[in-house]
N, C-alpha and C positions, 0 to 999 in steps of 0.2 A: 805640159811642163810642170803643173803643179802636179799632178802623179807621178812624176817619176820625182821632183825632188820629196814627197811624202816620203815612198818606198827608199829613195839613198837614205832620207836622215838629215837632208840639211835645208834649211830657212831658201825659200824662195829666192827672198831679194838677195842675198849672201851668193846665192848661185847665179844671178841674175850680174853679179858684179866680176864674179868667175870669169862668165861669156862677154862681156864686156871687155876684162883684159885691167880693170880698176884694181881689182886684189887678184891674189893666187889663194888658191886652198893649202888647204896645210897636207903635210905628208900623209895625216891619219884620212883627209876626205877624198884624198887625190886619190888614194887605193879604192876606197868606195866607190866613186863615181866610176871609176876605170872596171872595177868589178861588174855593176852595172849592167853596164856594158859590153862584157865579155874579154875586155882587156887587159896589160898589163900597166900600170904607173907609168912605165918607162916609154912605152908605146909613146905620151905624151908631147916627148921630147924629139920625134920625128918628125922632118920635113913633111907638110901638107899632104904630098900628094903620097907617098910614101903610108903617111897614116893613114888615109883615105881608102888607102890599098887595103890595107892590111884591117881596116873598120870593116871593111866590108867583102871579107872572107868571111865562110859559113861557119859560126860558130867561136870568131873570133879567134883568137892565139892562146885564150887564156885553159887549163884544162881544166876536168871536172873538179876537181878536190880544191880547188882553187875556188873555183864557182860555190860551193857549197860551202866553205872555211870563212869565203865572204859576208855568205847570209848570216852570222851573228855580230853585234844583235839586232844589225838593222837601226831599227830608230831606237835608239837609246834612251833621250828622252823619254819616248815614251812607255818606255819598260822602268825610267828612275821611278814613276809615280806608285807606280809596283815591288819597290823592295821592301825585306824584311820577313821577318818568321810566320809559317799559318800549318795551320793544320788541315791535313788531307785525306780526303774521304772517297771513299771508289768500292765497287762491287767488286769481289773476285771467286774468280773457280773455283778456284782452292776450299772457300767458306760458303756454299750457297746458303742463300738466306741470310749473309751476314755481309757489313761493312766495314769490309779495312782500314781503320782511322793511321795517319801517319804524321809527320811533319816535316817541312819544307822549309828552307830560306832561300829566298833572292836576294844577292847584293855581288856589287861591283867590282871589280878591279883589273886594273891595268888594260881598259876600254872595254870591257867583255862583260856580259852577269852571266855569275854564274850560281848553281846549282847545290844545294845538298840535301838531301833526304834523306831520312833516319823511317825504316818497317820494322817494328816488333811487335811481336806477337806472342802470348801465353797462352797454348790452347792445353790447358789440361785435360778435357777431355778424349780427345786425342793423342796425347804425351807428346806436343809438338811447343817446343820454344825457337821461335827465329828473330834473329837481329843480323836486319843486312843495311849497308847504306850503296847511297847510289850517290853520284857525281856526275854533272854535266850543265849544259849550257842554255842558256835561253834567249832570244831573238821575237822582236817587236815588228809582223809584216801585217799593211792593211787590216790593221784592227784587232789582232791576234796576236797572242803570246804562244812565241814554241818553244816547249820544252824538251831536249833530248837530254838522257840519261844512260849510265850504264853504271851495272853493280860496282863492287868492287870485291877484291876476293878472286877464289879460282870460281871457276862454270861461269862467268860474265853474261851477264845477259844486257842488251840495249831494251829502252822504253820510252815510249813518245807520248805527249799529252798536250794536245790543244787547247789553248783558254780563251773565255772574249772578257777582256779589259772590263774595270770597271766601269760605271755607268758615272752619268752627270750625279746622279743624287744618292748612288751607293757603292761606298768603296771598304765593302766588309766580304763579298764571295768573289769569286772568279769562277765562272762554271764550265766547263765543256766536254773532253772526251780524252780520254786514255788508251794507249796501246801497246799488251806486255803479252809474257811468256805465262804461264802458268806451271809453279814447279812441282805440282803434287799431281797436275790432270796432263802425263806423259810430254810435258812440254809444251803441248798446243798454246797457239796465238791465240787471242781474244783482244776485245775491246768492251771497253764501260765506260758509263758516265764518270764524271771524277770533279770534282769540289774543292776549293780552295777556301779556308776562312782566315781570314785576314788578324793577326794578331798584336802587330805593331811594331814596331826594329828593335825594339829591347825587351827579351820575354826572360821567366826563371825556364833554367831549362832543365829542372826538374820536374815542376808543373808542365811542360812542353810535353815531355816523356812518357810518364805518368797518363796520360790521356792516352797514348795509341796504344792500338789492339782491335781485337775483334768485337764488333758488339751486332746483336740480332740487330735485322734491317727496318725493325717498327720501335728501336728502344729510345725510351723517352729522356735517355741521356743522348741522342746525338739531338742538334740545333733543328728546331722545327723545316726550317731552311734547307735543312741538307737532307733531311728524312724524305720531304714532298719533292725534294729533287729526285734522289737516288729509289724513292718511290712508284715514281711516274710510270704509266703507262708503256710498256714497249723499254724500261729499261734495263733489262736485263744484261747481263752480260753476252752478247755472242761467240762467239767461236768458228771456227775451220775444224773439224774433226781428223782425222789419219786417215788415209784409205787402207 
């Protein structure tokens, strides 16, 4: 019981007075728990045996796009302790031997957090300038922040990045793993580590800006932190090549 209300997002006991029959849930957890579940809200409101039935059909009534529209953000709460602007750091194809510094905000509304990300890039030696942003959602499951994205603009592309939550006694990185397109190495998928540094809900966002770009992967302008991360052993960027 305490696992599954973890993963819905809501207080024990609160759920505990649910099954009980003491209170109702509100509209916004009724869909959650139903979700859950495989359900629909409405389901709720059927005769026992009737929902019984229909509980325990394979895969429930609810469809996939439903199922998955559900999983954001998941526990909320615990994604609030997480909003606000950072800056974001990740190996990519495009740069070997270099780290794509970026920036990112988490913040909330209208029950959802959501996403924005700002890449640019001045690569004179290349004669390459790019400024794209990405938009999407992020969701709070057993201990992990998921972040989906997608560009904006034509050629869209989606991008995923796993984070594990602050700790007890540090709440400046979020560090895990990334997984995008590559637009300069034919497309190909890859995945990298990827780094979050925490910068606080009210930044200049000129200073924000001003910091992304590309910089070599041993330069003593990124945070020592994020160097011996994106440093490590084994982290390079991988890939799927084309047959």
């Amino acid at each position: 019981m305490s696992q599954i209300c973890r993963e819905i997002g809501v207080n024990r006991q609160q759920f505990n007075r649910y099954i009980s029959g003491e209170t109702l849930p509100s509209a916004y957890n009724l869909a959650r728990i139903a979700g859950y579940f495989g359900m629909e809200a409405k389901s709720f409101r059927l005769r026992p045996e009737i929902f019984r039935d229909r509980f325990n059909q394979p895969g429930g009534n609810l469809s996939g796009d439903r199922v998955l529209n559900d999983g954001f953000p998941g526990d909320i709460d615990g994604l609030r302790r997480h909003l606000g602007f950072y800056q974001t750091y990740h190996r990519s194809m495009s740069w070997p031997d270099h780290v794509v510094c970026s920036c990112a905000r988490l913040y909330e509304r209208d029950g959802s957090v959501h996403v924005k990300s700002i890449e640019r890039i001045n690569d004179p030696e290349n004669e390459i300038r790019q400024f794209s942003r990405y938009v999407g959602l992020a969701a709070f499951w057993r201990q992990r922040i998921f972040v989906v994205e997608r560009t904006t603009g034509p050629q869209s592309m989606i991008a995923e990045t796993i984070l594990t939550p602050f700790g007890e006694h540090q709440r400046v990185y979020l560090k895990g793993i990334t997984i995008g397109v590559s637009w300069r190495k034919e497309n190909l998928p890859y995945s990298s580590r990827m780094i979050w540094r925490y910068l606080g809900r009210d930044v200049d966002y000129r200073i924000l800006l001003r910091n992304c770009g590309i910089l070599q992967a041993d330069s003593r302008h990124l945070p020592p932190t994020v160097r011996k991360f994106l440093n490590a052993p084994l982290s390079e960027c991988q890939t799927i090549p084309t047959m």
